[in-house]
N, C-alpha and C positions, 0 to 999 in steps of 0.2 A: 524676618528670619524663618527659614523652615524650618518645618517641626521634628524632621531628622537629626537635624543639627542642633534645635534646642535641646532633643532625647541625648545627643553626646554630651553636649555639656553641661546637663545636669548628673547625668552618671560617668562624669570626670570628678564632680563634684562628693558625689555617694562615693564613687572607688578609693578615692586619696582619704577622705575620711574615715572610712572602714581602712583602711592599712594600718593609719596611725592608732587606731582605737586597737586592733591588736594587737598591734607593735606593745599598744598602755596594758592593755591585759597580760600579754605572755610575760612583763616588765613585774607587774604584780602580783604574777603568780609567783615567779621566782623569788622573791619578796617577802609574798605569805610563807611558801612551804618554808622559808628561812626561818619562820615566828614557830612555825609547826611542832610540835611533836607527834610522829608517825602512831595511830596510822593517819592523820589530820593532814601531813602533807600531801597522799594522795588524793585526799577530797580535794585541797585547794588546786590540784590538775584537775581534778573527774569535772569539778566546778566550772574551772575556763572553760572547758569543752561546754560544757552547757551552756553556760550566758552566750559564748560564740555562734550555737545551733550547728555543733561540731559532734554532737557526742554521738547523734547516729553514727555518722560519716567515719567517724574515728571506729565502731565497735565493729566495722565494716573489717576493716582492715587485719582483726582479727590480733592488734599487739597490745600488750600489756600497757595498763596506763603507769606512767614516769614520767619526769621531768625531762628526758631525751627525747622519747616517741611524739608526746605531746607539744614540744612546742616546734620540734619539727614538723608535725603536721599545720599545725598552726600557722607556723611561719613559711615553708617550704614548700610544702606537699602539693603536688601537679594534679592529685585528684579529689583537691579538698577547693572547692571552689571561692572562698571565704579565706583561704590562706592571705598574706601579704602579698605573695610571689602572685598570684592571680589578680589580688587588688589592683595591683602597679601593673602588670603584663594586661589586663581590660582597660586601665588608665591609658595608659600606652597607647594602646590598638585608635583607642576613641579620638585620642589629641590628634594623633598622627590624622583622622579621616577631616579633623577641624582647624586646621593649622592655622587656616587665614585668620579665627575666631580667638586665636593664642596669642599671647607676646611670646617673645624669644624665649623672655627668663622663665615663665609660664611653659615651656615645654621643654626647656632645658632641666626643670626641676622636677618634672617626672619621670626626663628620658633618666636624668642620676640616679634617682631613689630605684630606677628599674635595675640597672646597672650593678647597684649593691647587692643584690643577691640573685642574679641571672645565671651566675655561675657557684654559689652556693647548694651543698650537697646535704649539709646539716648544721646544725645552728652551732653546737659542740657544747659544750660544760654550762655551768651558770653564768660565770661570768662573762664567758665568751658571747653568751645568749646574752646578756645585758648588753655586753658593747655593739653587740650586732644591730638590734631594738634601738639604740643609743642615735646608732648611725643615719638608722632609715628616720628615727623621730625627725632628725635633722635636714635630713635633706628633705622631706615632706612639708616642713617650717619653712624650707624657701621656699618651694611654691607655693605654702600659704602668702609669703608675703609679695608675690609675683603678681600672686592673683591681686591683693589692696592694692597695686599700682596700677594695673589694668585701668581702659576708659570705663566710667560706670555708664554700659548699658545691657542691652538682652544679654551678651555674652555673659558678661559680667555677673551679671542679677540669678541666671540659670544657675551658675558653677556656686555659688552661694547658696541659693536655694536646696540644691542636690546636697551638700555641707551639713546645714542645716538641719533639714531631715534628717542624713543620718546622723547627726552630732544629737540630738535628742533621742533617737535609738538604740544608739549605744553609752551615754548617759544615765540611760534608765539601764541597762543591761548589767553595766558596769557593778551600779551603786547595788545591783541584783546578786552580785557576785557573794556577798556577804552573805545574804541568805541563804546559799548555797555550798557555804562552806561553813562544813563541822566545826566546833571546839571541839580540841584534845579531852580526853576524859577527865574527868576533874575541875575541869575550867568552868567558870561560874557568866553568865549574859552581864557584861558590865564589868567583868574583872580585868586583869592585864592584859593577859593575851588579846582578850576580846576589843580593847580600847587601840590594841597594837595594829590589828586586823582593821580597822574602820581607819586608825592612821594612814597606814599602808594606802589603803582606796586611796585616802585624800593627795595622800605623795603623788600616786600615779598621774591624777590631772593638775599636779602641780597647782596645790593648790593651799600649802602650807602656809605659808605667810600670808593669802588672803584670807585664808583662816583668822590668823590672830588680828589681822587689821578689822576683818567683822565684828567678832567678838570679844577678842582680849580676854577671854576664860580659859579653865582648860577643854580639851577634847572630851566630846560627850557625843555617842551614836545618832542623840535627838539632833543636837545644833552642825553635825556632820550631815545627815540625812535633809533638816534644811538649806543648809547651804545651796548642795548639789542638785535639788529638786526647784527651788523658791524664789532665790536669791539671786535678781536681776542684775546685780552687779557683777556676778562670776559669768566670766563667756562660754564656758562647760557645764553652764545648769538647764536645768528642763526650761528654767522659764526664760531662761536670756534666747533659747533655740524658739522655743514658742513664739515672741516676742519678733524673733528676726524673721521667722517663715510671714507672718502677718504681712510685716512691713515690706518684702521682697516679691511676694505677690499683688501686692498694691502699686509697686513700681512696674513692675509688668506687664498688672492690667492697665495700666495707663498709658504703657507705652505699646503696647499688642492689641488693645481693645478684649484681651481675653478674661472674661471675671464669670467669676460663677461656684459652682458645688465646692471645689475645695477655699475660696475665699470664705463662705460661708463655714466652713468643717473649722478655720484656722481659728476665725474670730470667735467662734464658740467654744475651743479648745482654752484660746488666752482667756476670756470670762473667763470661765470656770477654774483654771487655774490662779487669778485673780483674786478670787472667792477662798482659795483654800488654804487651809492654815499648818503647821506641821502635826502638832495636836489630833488633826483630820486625818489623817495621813499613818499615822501611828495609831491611832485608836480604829480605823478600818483596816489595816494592817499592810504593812512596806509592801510586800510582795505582792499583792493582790491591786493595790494602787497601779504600782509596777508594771504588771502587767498589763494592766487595764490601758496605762499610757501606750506602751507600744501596739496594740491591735488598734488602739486610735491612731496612732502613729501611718501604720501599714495602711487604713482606711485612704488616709489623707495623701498619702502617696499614688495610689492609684485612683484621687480624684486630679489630685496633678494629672498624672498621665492621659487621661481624660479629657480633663480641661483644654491643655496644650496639645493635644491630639499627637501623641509621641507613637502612639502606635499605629 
């Protein structure tokens, strides 16, 4: 395979992922500021923008942050390059240059998700802004399931990998969002609202009911924060992405002959994740973990691109 064509179809893989992870965010925020009392629902917008790496881009713009400006830039915006609308319009561009590399249904499910908001101007109300979110989650989900029917090979293995990666960067970004958003005054670390707010995350990656089949407790920030970090059996946790970048590069140095720096950076990322415990995690502090994950994250990325010589 050339390395042009691997570079598309691993960033068909990163685009459709980022879509849907915003799609989960702007889904959340609307969500939180619902839990909010003002001025906390602004923070839960000022927040998205941040975990997204929107807030410059947005302060650009020069409009007041709310719940209209912001998820229409989020979702819409032609000069926010991280919106949905560009996700799907870079997805687009790439499939289209990789056709022969596509199944039908594989490129029929991202020309739809394009489709649904190609000709959108603004997201409108909350609700309207959930059903919109709703939509694209949906059609994004057939091409997820376009792509599991696919032959498993480089095709295959790339669009996966691209996933992957970003399903772990914005995992970590996500479960970041908390951080970043205020309690109302009054509100106590651990009291209702604050348990509602860490709920909410978990709704977004739908992930309520494997909640209670984990645990069977109630909700608690510790056994939410492991889940979503640890917890190999969730396909939206740090360590299930960890786990699959391993494996996915394994399959394609064996069938590329190509191994090296990032096969190394992956295997030592899974140790050490391996190793860690929530306890750990909490006691050197969520945020700083967090972060820690995605510049390791970004590293490994561009030992990919290196590796596979996509540039």
């Amino acid at each position: 395979m050339l390395a042009r064509t691997a570079s598309y179809l691993y960033w068909i893989g990163r685009y459709m992922e980022r879509a849907e992870f915003t799609a989960r965010l702007v889904e959340a925020t609307v969500r939180l500021d619902a839990l909010s009392a003002r001025p906390a629902g602004e923070g839960a917008w000022n927040s998205a923008l941040f975990v997204a790496g929107a807030n410059e881009g947005f302060a650009a713009t020069g409009d007041p942050i709310n719940p209209t400006n912001v998820s229409n830039y989020l979702t819409l915006a032609e000069d926010n390059s991280s919106s949905i609308r560009n996700c799907l319009s870079a997805a687009r561009m790439n499939a289209r240059a990789v056709r022969t590399a596509l199944t039908r249904e594989g490129w029929e499910g991202i020309n739809r998700a394009w489709l649904g908001v190609r000709d959108r101007s603004a997201t409108g109300g909350a609700q309207a802004t959930v059903n919109l979110v709703e939509d694209l989650k949906a059609e994004i989900r057939g091409f997820e399931g376009a792509l599991h029917r696919m032959l498993h090979h480089e095709s295959y293995w790339f669009l996966r990998l691209g996933a992957a990666i970003e399903r772990a960067d914005n995992t970590a970004r996500l479960i970041d969002v908390k951080y970043h958003l205020i309690l109302p005054e009054g509100e106590k670390v651990g009291g209702i609202v604050d348990r509602d707010q860490w709920g909410t995350i978990l709704q977004t990656v739908s992930a309520n009911t494997a909640f209670r089949w984990l645990y069977r407790e109630s909700l608690s920030p510790t056994r939410v924060v492991e889940m979503l970090t640890l917890r190999r059996e969730l396909p939206r946790s740090l360590a299930y992405a960890v786990d699959e970048v391993v494996e996915l590069l394994d399959d394609l140095g064996k069938r590329t002959n190509f191994q090296g720096e990032a096969d190394r950076m992956a295997r030592l990322r899974q140790k050490r994740l391996e190793r860690t415990r929530v306890g750990d995690i909490i006691r050197g502090g969520l945020h700083e973990f967090l972060q820690a994950f995605i510049t390791e994250n970004r590293l490994l990325n561009q030992a990919i691109t290196r590796q596979f010589r996509f540039d």
